[in-house]
C-alpha positions in Angstrom: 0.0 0.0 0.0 1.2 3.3 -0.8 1.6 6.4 1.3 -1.1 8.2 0.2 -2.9 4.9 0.8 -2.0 4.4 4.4 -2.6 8.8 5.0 -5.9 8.0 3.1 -7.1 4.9 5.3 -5.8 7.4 8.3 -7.6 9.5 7.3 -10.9 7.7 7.0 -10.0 6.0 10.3 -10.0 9.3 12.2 -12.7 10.7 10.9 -15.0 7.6 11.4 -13.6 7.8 15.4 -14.4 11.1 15.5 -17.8 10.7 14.6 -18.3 7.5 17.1 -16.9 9.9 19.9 -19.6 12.6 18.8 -22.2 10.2 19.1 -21.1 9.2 22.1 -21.3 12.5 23.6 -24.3 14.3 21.5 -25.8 15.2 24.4 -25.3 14.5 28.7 -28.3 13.3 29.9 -29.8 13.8 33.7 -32.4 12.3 35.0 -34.8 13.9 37.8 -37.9 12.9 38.9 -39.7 15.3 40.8 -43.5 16.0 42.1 -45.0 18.4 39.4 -49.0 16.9 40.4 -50.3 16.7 44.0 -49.9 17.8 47.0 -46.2 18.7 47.0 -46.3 20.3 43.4 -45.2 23.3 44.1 -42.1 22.4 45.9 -41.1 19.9 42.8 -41.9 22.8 40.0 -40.0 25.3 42.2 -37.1 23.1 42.5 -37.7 22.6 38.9 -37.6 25.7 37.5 -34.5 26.8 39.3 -32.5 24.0 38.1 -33.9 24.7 34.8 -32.8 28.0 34.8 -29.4 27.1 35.5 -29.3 24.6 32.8 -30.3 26.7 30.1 -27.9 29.2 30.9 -25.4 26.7 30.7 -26.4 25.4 27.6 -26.3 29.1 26.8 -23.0 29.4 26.6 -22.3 26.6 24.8 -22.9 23.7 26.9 -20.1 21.0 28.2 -17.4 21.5 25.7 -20.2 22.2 23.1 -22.1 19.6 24.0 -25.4 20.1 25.4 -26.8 18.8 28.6 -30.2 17.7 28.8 -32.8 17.1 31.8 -35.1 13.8 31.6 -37.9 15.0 33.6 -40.8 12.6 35.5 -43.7 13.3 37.2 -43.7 11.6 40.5 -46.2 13.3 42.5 -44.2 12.6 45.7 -45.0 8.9 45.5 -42.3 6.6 46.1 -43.3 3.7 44.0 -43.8 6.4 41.1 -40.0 7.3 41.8 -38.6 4.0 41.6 -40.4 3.5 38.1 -38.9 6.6 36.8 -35.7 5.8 38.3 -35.6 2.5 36.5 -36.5 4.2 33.3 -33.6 6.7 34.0 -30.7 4.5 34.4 -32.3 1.2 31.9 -33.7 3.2 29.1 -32.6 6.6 28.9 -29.0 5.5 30.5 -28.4 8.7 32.1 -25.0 9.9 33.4 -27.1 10.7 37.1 -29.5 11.0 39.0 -30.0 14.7 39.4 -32.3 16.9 41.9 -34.8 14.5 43.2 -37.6 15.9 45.8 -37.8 14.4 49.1 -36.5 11.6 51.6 -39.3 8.7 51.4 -38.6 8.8 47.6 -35.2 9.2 47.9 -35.2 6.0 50.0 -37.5 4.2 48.2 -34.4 4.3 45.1 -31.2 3.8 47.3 -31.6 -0.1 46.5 -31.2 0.9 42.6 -28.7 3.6 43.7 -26.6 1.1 45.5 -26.9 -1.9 42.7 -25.7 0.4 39.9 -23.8 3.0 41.7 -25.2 5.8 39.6 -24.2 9.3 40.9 -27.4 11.1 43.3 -26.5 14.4 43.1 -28.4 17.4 45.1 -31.3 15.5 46.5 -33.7 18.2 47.8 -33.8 16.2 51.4 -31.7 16.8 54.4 -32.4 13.3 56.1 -29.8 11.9 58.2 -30.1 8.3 56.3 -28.6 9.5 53.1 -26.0 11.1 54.3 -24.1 8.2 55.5 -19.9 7.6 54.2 -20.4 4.6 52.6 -23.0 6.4 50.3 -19.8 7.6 48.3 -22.1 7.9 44.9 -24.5 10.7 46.8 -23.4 14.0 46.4 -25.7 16.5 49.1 -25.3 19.9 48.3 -27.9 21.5 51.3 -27.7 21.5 54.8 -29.1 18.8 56.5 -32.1 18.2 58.9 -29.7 18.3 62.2 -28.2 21.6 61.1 -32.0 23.0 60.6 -33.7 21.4 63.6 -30.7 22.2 66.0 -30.9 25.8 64.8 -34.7 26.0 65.7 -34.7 24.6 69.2 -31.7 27.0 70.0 -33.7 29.9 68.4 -37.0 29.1 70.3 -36.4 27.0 73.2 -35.1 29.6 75.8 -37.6 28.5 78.4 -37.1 25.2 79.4 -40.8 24.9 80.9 -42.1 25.6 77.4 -44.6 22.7 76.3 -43.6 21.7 72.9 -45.7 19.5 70.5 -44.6 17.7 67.5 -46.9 17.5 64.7 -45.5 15.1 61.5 -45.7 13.8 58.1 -46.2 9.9 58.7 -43.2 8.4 56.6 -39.5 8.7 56.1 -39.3 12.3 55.8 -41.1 12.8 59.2 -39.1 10.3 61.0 -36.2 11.6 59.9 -36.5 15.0 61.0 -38.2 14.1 64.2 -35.0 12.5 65.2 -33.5 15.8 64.8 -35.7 17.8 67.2 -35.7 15.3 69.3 -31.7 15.2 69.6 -31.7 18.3 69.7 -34.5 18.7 72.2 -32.6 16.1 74.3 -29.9 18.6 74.8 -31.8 20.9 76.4 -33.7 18.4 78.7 -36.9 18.8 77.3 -39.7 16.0 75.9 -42.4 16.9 73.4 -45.5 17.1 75.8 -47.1 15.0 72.5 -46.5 13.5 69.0 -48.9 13.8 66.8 -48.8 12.7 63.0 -50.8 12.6 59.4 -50.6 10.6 55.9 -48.3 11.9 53.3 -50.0 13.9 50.4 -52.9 14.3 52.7 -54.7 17.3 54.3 -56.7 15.2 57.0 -55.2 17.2 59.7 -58.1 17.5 62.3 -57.1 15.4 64.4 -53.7 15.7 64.6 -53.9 19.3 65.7 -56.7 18.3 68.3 -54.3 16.0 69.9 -51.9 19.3 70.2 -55.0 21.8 71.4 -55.6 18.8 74.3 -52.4 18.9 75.1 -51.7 22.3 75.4 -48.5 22.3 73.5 -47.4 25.9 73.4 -44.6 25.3 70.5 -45.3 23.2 67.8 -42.5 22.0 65.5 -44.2 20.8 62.0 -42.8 18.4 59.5 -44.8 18.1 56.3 -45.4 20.3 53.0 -46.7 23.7 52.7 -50.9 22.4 52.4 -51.4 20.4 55.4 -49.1 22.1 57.1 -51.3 25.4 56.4 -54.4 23.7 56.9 -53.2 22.6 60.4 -52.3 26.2 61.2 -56.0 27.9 59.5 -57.8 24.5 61.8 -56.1 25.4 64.8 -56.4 29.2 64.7 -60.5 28.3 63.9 -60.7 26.7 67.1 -58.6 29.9 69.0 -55.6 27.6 69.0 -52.9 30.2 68.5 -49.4 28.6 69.1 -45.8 29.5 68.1 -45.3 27.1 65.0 -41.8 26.0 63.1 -40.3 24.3 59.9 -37.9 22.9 57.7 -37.3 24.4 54.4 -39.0 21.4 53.1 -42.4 22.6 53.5 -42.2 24.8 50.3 -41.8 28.1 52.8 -43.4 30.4 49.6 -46.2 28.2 49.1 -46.9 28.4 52.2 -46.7 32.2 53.3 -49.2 32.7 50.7 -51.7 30.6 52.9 -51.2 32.4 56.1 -53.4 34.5 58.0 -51.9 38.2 59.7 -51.2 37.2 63.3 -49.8 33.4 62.8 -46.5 32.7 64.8 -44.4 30.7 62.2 -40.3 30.3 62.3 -38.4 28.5 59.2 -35.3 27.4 59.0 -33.7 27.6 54.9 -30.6 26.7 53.6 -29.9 29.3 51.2 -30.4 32.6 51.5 -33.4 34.9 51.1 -34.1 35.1 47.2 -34.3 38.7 47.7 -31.2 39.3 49.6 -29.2 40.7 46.9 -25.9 41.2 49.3 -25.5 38.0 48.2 -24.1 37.8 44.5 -25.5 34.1 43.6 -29.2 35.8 44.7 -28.3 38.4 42.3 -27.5 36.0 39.1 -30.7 34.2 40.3 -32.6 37.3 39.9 -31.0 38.6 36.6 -31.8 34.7 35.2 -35.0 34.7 36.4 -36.2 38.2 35.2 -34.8 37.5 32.0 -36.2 33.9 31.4 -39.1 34.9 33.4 -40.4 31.5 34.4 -41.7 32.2 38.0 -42.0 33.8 41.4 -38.8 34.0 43.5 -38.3 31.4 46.0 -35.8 29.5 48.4 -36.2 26.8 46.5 -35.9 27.9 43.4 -32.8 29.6 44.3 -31.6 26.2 45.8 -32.4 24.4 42.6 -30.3 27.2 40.5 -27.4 26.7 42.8 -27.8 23.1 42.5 -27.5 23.8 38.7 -25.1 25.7 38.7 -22.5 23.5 40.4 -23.6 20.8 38.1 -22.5 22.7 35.6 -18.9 24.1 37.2 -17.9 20.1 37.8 -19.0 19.0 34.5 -17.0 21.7 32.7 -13.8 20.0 34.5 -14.1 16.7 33.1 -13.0 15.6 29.2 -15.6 14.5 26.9 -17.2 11.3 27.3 -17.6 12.5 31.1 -16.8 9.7 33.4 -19.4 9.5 36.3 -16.2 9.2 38.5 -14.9 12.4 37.7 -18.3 14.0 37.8 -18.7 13.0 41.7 -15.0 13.6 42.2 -15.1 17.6 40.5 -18.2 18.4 42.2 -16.7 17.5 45.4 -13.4 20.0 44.9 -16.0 22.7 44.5 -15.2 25.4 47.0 -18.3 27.8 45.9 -21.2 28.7 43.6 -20.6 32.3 43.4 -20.5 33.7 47.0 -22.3 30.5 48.4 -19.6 28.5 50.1 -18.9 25.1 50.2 -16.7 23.0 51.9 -17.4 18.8 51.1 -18.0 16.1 54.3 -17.2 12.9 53.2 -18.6 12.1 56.1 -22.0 12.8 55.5 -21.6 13.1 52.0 -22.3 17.1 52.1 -21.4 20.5 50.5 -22.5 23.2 52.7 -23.6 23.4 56.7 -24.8 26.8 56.4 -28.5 27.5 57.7 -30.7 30.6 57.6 -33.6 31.1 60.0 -37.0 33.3 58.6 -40.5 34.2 60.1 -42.7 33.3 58.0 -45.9 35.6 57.3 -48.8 36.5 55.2 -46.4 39.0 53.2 -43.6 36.9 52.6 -40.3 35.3 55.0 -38.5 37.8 57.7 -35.1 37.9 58.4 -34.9 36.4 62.0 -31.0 36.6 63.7 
């Protein structure tokens, strides 16, 4: 063969490689399942939309080395069964590079079998339970503060009387479990027991009884763990029957959504774990806003900012790794990230988490309060 021949074949040979490699990488895939019907919808389209705006902007400006990076979105409606059948569609059908921004703990549970058989990466769960954020769960990547951080924050905001009567009022699953083992660590500490316990179905607003249990008991602090509509039909049924205690929150609940239900007078504290979306001393609130006045795809929110940090850092440790990205170097970039803007982070491998920081808000009829 001559040389020509041989640059020729070369030639071919490259090019035929090249466009292998392109197919290969013609687009990175996510997939995130998230509550967009029911109960919790507003939560899951808020977390939505601020990872979406992220996203876009990334693909923006050109993507991951040109290539663009697409979300594979599911309904789940805050179901866990509905969670593990997207999951399986995720990683079997759609084989996405992983998991990405999933809502809540019992869902998030109800995958970690699938997570652990295929070690696919779980990045930026919006949960803060305690049971994903164990060292051995090396392929989770948290990005939020967790339930600990919030609830300790709480009872060392509210709990200066030790005499206080406190209640517990909680979504009946995982996600209530979970963060009812942070109050009551937390409560511990202080030597104080929740005068009562009372709990309610997930995606349910049959609250009635619950808060009549609290009313008996005369609990005069009432730490809540559910989403934004039961938890503001508790608070409208108690204040009906001139039940008129101090409530609190995780930033769970969908703190927005629920504002927007309150009545002038109720007594609600929140814990978040961003900043205010409005607090533009702080520069990643400030891209937030520019991103979201520009693509104008909804209200401000906690969440949403949460879900356009979330994005954002996606985007930073994808931009690190070569094209095909390896789901190795995706866990092992995001974890060398020291911020997302001005919002620091500093990685556990311990619990598997970015950033301890927590913010606590009253939460009213016209919006969330700054509380020190």
């Amino acid at each position: 063969m001559s040389l020509k021949s041989v640059q020729r074949l070369s030639a071919v040979l490259f090019l035929v490689g090249a466009s292998a490699v392109s197919a290969e990488v013609a687009k990175i895939q996510l997939g995130m399942s998230v509550p967009l019907t029911g109960n919790a919808s507003g939560i899951g389209q808020s977390y939505k939309n601020g990872v979406e705006l992220a996203i876009n902007q990334l693909n923006k400006e050109g993507g991951v080395h040109g290539i663009q990076v697409q979300l594979v979105i599911k309904d789940d409606q805050y179901e866990p069964e509905r969670t593990v059948q997207n999951t399986r569609q995720f990683i079997l059908e759609n084989k996405v590079l992983a998991l990405f921004a999933y809502v809540g703990t019992p869902t998030s549970l109800a995958i970690s079998p699938l997570l652990q058989h295929y070690q696919i990466p779980y990045i930026a769960p919006f949960s803060g339970a305690s049971l994903l954020r164990q060292s051995e769960y090396n392929f989770i990547y948290h990005l939020r503060a967790g339930y600990e951080e919030e609830t300790q924050s709480q009872v060392d905001y509210l709990l200066l009387n030790p005499k206080t009567k406190v209640g517990l009022l909680l979504q009946a699953d995982e996600f209530g479990a979970s963060v009812e083992q942070g109050y009551l660590k937390a409560l511990q500490l202080k030597g104080i027991s929740p005068v009562i316990t009372a709990r309610f179905q997930r995606n349910s607003t049959a609250i009635e009884a619950g808060v009549s249990e609290l009313i008996n008991a005369g609990a005069e602090l009432v730490f809540m763990v559910g989403t934004y509509k039961p938890l503001a039909e508790a608070i409208n049924f108690g204040r009906r029957k001139g039940y008129r205690p101090t409530y609190a929150t995780v930033s769970f609940a969908g703190l927005q959504q629920l504002s927007a239900l309150l009545d002038k007078g109720d007594k609600v504290m929140a814990t978040m774990v961003v900043p205010k979306p409005t607090d533009t001393s702080w520069l990643v609130v400030r891209e937030y806003q520019r991103l979201m006045i520009q693509q104008a795809t909804a209200p401000l929110s906690d969440i949403g900012l949460e879900g356009f940090t979330a994005g954002t850092l996606l985007g930073q440790a994808l931009k690190l790794c070569s094209l095909p990205v390896e789901r190795s170097c995706l866990l092992e970039k995001l974890r060398q990230q020291t911020a997302v803007y001005d919002f620091p982070l500093q990685f556990d491998p311990i619990k598997q988490q970015a950033s301890q920081q927590v913010f606590r808000v009253k939460v009213t009829d016209r919006g969330l309060e700054d509380l020190r």
